[in-house]
C-alpha positions in Angstrom: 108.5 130.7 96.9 105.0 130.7 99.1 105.1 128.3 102.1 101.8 127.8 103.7 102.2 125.7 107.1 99.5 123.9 109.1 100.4 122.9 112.5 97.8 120.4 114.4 97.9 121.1 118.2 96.4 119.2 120.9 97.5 120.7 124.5 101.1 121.8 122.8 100.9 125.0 125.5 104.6 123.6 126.6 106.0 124.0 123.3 103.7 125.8 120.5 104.7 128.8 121.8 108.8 127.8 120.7 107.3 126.5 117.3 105.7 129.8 116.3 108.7 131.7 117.8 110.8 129.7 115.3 108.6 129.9 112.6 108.5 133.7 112.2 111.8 134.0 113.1 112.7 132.5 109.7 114.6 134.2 107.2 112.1 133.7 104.6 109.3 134.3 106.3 106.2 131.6 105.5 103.1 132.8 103.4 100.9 131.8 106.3 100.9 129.6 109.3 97.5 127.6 110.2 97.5 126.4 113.8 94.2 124.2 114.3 93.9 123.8 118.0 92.2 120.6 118.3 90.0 120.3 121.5 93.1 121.4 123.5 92.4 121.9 127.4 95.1 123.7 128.5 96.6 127.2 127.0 97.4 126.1 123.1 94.5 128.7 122.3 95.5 131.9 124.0 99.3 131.5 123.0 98.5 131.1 119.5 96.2 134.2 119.9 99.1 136.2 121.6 101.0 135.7 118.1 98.1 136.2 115.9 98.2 140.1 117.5 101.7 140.4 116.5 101.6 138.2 113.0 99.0 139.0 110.6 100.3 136.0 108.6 99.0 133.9 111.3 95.2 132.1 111.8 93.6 130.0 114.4 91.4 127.3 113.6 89.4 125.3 117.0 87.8 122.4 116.8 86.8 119.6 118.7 87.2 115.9 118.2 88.6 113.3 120.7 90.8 114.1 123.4 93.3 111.2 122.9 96.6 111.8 121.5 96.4 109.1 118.5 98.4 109.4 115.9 96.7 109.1 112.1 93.4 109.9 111.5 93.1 112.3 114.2 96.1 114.4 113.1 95.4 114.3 109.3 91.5 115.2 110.1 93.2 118.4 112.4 95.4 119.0 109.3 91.9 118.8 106.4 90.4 121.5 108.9 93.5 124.0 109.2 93.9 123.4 104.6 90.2 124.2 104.3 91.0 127.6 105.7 94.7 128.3 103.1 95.1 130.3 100.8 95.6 127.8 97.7 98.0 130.0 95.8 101.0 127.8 98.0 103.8 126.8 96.4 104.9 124.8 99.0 102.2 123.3 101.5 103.9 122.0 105.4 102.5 119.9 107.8 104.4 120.6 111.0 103.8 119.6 114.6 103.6 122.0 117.2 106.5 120.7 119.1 109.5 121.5 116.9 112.2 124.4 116.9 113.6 125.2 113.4 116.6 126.7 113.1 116.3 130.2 111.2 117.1 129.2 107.5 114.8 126.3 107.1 112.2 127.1 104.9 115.2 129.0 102.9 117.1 126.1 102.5 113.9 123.8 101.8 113.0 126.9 99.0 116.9 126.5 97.9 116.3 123.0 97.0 112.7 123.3 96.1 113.7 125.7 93.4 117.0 123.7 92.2 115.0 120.7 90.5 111.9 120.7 89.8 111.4 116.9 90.1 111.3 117.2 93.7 108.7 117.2 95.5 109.1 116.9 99.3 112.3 117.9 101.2 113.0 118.2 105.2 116.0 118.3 107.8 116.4 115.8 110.4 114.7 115.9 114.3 117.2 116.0 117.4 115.8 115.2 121.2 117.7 116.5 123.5 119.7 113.9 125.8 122.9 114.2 128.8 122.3 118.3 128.2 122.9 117.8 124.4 120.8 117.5 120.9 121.0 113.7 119.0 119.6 112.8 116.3 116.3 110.9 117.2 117.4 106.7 117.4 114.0 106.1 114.5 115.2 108.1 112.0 116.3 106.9 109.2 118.4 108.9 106.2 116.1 108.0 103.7 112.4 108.5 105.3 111.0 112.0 106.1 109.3 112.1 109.9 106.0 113.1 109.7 106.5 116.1 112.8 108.1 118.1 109.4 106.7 117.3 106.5 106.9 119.8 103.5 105.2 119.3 99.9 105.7 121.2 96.4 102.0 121.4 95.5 101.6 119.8 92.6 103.6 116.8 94.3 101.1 116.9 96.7 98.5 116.9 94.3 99.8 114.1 92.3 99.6 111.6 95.5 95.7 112.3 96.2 97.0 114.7 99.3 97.4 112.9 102.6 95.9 109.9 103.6 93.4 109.6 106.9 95.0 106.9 108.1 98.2 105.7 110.6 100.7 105.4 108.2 100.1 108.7 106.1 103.5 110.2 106.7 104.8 106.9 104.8 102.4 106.6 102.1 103.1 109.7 100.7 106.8 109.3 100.1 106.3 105.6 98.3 103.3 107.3 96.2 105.6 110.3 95.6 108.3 108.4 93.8 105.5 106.0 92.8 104.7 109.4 90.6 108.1 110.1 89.9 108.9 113.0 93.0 112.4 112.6 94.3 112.4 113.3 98.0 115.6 115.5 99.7 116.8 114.9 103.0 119.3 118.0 104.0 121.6 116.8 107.2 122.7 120.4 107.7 119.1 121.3 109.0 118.5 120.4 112.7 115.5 120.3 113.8 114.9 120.2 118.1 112.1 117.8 119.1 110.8 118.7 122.2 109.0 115.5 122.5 110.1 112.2 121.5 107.7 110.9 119.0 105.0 108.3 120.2 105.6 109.9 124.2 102.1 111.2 124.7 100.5 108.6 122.2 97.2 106.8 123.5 97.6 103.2 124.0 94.8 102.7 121.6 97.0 102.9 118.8 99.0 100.0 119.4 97.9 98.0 116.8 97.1 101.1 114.3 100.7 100.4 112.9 100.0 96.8 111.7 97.3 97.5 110.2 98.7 100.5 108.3 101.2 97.5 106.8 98.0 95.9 105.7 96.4 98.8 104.3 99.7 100.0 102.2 99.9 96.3 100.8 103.2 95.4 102.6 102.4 91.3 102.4 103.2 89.6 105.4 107.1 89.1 105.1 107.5 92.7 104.7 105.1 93.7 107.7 107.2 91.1 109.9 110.6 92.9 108.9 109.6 96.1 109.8 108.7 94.7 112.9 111.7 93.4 113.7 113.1 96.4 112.5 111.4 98.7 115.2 111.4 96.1 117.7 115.1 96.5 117.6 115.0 100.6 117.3 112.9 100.4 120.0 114.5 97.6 122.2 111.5 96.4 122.9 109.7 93.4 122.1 106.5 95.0 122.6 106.2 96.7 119.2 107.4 93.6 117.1 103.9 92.2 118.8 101.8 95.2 118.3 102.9 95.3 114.8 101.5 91.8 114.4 98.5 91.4 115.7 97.5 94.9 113.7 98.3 93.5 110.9 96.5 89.6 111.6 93.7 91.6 113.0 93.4 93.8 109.4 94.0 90.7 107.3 90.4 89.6 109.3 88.7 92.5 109.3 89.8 93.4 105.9 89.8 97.9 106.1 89.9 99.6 103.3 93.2 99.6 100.9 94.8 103.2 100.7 96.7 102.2 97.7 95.7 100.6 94.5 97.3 97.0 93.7 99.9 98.7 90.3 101.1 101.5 93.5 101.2 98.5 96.5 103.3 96.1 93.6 105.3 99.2 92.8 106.0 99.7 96.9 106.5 95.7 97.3 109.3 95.6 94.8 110.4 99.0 96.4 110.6 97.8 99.8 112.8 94.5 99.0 114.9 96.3 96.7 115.9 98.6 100.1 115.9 94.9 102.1 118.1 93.6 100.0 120.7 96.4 99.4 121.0 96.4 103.2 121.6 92.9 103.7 124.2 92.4 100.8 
């Protein structure tokens, strides 16, 4: 099985370096890694050049966009530019972050599943941050929701969802339109995953509200959008977030962006969402 994994990288010198370490240290070694060093101003570049000398397997894309670290648009615009560049004869395409450490059988045991059933169409491990000298799972991961730092598609899964969407929210999206399109989705618990950074650390503060509006533009209806709010209001113990989340979303239903579903994929995600509501509350 062919793994082709793009990696978007804005000033990752700290920890790319441990990502492509881990990466072709794997025991099935990928097809091809695409590192697309996006307007990085620190040593992302010449690090990924070091391995490209050792790993033929391995290609460098730079360009140059904003310099703020905000999630959404900005990553999956990093990520179009490294696919425009892969060789399409994938069977699996991954969109990984360039501050991860994966232990040596991964992309084995995501090709192990992968190759089990062929209704499924994304599978992943779980991220750990290190914390008191040891490695936790991350507090906002859930068991049933792939994190967006490892994200890793069968290709004609990944065709069948329209690819990824250029919006906050993307690495949500694709799982409700994946079993929207009948793709089961795998979640191994035997494959840890370090985190070097905790996600949303070196996040502008720009994108405070990008996660309301997400709710808005993936037809969540207002009850739903103010549950999820709660919900990481409480993950993150802070009030802050259940605010954020709010106004986003107010400010959307206003300004009206454009929907990234249709209405049959956001009823389909509605009835989806309360069935999970429900099954946790009773």
């Amino acid at each position: 099985m062919n793994f082709s994994i793009i990696i978007p990288a804005h000033n990752e010198a700290s920890s790319i370096g441990l990502t492509l370490q881990s990466l072709v240290n794997q025991t099935l070694p990928p097809k091809q890694i695409v590192v697309v060093n996006d307007n990085s101003t620190d040593n992302t570049k010449t690090i990924v050049e070091d391995f490209q000398k050792q790993y033929n397997f391995i290609d460098l894309v730079n360009v140059t966009s904003s310099d703020k670290h905000l999630p959404g648009t900005k990553i999956i615009n990093a990520f179009y530019k490294g696919y425009e560049v892969t060789n399409k004869s994938y069977d699996v395409i991954c969109k990984f972050d360039a501050d991860l450490i994966f232990p040596s059988n991964y992309l084995e045991t995501l090709a192990f599943h992968f190759n089990k059933n062929a209704s499924i169409g994304m599978v992943a491990g779980f991220c750990y941050i290190e914390k008191n000298n040891d490695w936790v799972l991350e507090s906002i991961t859930g068991k049933d929701h792939i994190r967006g730092a490892l994200k890793a598609y069968r290709k004609d899964c990944f065709e069948a969802i329209g690819q990824l969407k250029k919006s906050m929210g993307w690495d949500t999206i694709d799982e409700l339109l994946a079993k929207y399109n009948n793709w089961s989705i795998v979640l191994d618990e035997s494959l840890h995953v370090k985190h070097l950074k905790p996600t949303g650390a070196s996040y502008n503060k720009g994108a405070k509200h990008l996660q309301g509006e997400a709710m808005y533009k993936m037809r969540y209806g207002f009850t739903l959008t103010l549950i999820t709010a709660l919900k990481m209001s409480v993950k993150k113990k802070s009030f802050r977030y259940f605010k954020d989340y709010i106004v986003g979303y107010l400010k959307a239903t206003s300004n009206k962006p454009e929907r990234l579903i249709t209405k049959a994929e956001g009823r389909f995600i509605r009835d989806l969402r309360w069935k999970g509501v429900k099954q946790k509350l009773f």
